[in-house]
Backbone bond lengths (Angstrom), bond angles and torsions (degrees), N, CA, C in turn:
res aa  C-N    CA-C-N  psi(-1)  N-CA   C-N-CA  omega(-1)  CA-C   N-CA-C  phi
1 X - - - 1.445 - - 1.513 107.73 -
2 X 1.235 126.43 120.92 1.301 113.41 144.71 1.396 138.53 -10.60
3 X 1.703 116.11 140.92 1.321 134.49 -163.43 1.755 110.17 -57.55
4 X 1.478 108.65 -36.11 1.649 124.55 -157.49 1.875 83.25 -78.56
5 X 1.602 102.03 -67.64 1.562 107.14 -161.75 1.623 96.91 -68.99
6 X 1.155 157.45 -29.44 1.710 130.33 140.79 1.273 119.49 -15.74
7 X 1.307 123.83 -62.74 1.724 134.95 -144.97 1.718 81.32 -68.83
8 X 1.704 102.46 -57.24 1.446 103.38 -152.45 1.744 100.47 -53.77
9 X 1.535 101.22 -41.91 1.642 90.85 -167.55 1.085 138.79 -51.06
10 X 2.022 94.16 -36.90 1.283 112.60 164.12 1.622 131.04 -55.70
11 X 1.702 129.92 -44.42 0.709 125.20 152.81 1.930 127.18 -45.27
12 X 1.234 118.24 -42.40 1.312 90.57 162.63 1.450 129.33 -106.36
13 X 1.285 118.93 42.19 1.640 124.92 160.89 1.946 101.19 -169.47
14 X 0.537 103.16 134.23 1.383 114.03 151.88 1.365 141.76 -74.73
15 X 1.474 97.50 13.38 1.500 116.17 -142.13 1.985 88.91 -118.42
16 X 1.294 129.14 153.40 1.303 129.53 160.01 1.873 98.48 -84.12
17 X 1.702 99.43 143.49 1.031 102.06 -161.86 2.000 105.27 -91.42
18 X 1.757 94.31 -20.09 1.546 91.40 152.39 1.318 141.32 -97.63
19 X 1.320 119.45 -14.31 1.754 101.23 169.17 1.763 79.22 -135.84
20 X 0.697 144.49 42.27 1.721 133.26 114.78 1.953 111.02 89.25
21 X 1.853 97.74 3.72 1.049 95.77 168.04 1.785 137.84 -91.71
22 X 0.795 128.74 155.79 1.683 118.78 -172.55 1.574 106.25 -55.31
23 X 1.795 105.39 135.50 0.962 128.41 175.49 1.780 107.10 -73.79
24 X 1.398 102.43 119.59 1.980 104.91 -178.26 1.270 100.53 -103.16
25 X 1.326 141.96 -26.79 1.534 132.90 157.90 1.516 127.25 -164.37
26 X 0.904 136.97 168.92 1.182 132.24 -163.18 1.744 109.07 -118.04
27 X 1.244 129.41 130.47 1.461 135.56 -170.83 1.130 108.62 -132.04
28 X 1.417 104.50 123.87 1.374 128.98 162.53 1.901 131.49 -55.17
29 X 0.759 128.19 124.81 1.377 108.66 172.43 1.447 101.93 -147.77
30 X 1.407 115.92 133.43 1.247 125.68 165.18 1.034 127.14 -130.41
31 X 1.768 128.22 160.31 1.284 132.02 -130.55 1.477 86.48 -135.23
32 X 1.478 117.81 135.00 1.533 124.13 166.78 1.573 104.57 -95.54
33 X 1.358 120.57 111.59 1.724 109.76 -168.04 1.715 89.19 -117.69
34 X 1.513 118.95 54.38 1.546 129.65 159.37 1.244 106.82 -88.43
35 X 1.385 123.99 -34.78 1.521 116.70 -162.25 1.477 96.16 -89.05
């Protein structure tokens, strides 16, 4: 999922929205698609 719709999810649950356990942090990863 995208960086924006994370934040939001997180703000309203703390919860993973597939197996329902608490979210401990959120990670970024981005992709260089030059090569």
């Amino acid at each position: 999922m995208c960086s924006d719709c994370a934040k939001a999810l997180r703000l309203q649950s703390n919860k993973c929205p597939i197996c329902r356990q608490p979210i401990e942090e959120l990670i970024e990863i981005k992709v260089n698609v030059d090569q």
